[in-house]
C-alpha positions, 0 to 999 in steps of 0.5 A: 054290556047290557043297559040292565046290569049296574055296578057289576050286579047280576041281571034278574035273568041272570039272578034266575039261572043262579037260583035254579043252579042252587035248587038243582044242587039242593039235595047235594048241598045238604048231603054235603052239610050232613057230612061236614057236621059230622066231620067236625063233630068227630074233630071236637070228639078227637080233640076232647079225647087227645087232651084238650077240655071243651073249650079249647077244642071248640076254638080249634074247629072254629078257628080251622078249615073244615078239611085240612 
């Protein structure tokens, strides 16, 4: 185990490859945001139309997975 690495928590090397993972993805990880928003969206807009007033339907999509 390297002298560096403390309590289980990532290396700066390690901290490095992570950040550039991310920043590789970036673009599809806003895509996927983008997508979600409107999912849930269109799950409140479903639930207003099915009956439900306002805040219920808000605190169906809170308490929820995103995809059921």
């Amino acid at each position: 185990m390297p002298q560096d690495k403390v309590n289980g928590k990532m290396t700066p090397i390690e901290m490095e490859m992570a950040l550039d993972e991310i920043k590789s993805n970036l673009h599809y990880m806003i895509q996927n945001n983008a997508i979600t928003a409107q999912f849930l969206k269109a799950k409140y807009d479903n639930l207003i139309q099915a009956g439900f007033n306002e805040q219920q339907a808000l605190e169906i999509i809170k308490s929820r997975p995103v995809y059921e």
